[in-house]
C-alpha positions in Angstrom: 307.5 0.7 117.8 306.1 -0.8 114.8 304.1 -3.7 116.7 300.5 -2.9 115.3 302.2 -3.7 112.0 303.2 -7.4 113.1 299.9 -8.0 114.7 298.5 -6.9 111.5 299.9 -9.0 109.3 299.5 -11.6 111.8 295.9 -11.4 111.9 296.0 -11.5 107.8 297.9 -14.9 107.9 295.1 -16.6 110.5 292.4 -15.9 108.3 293.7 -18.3 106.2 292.3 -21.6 106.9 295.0 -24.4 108.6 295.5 -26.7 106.3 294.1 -30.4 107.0 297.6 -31.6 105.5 299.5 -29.8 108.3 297.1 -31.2 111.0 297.8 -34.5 110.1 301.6 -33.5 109.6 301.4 -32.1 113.2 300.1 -35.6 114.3 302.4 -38.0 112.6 305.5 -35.9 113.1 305.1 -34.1 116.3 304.1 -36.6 118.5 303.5 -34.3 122.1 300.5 -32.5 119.6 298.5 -35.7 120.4 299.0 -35.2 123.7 297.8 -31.6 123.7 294.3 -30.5 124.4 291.9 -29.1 121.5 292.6 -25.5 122.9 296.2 -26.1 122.7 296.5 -27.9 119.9 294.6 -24.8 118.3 297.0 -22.3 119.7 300.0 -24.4 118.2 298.9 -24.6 114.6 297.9 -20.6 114.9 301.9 -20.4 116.1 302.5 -23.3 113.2 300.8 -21.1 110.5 302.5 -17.4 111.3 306.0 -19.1 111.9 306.0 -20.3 108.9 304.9 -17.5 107.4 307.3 -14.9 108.9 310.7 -16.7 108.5 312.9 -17.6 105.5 313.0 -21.4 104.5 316.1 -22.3 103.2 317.1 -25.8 102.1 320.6 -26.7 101.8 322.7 -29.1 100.4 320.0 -29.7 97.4 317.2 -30.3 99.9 314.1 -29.3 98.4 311.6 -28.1 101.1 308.2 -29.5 100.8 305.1 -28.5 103.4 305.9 -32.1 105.7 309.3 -30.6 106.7 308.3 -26.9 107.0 305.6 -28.2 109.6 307.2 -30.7 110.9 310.0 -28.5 111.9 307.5 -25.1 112.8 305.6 -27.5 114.9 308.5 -28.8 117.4 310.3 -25.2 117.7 306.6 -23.6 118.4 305.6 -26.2 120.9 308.7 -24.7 122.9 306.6 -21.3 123.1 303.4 -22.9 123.5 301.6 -21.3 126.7 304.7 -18.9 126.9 304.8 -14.9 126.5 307.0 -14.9 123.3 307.7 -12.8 120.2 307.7 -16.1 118.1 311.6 -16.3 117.8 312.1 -12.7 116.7 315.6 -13.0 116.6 315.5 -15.8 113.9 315.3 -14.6 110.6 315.9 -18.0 108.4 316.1 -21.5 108.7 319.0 -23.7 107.4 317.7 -27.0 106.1 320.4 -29.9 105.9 319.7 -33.2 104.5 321.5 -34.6 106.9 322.7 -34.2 110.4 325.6 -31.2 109.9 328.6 -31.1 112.0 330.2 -28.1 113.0 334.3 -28.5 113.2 335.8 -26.1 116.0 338.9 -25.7 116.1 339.7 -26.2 119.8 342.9 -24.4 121.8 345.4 -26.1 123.7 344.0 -24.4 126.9 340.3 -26.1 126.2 339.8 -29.5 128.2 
């Protein structure tokens, strides 16, 4: 219903030029970007820059986020979508940064092989 306003704002984050920190974030850290051609690798820092725009950054644990883990992170979940009719994870809201690798103990019935 309200989809004019997302494209909207949208359009507002893109006029804001890519950093040339996150490029060379997106090349060190996500290493298919190399691999992508100039249009592509265009489209994914467009996805890169609104992503990280839209959702709630968390850190956790005492992490404090800096820009290298925002894009590293922005740039692997958007190269999923790349080339792919998507709403840009809609249904994710936040992101939960851990320090570390977090393990999530589930309590399993007798019936569960």
């Amino acid at each position: 219903m309200f989809g004019w306003l997302t494209e909207r704002r949208r359009k507002r984050i893109l006029e804001e030029p890519f950093p040339d920190e996150w490029t060379a974030i997106l090349a060190k850290n996500v290493a298919a970007y190399r691999l992508l051609d100039t249009d592509e690798q265009q489209r994914l820092r467009e996805l890169v820059q609104v992503f990280i725009a839209e959702k709630n950054w968390e850190g956790c644990g005492g992490l404090e986020l800096d820009d290298e883990i925002r894009v590293t992170i922005a740039g692997c979940a958007c190269l999923m979508i790349l080339g792919r009719n998507h709403d840009l994870f809609k249904q994710v809201e936040s992101l939960l940064v851990y320090p570390s690798a977090v393990l999530h103990k589930e309590r399993r019935s007798h019936f569960d092989p």
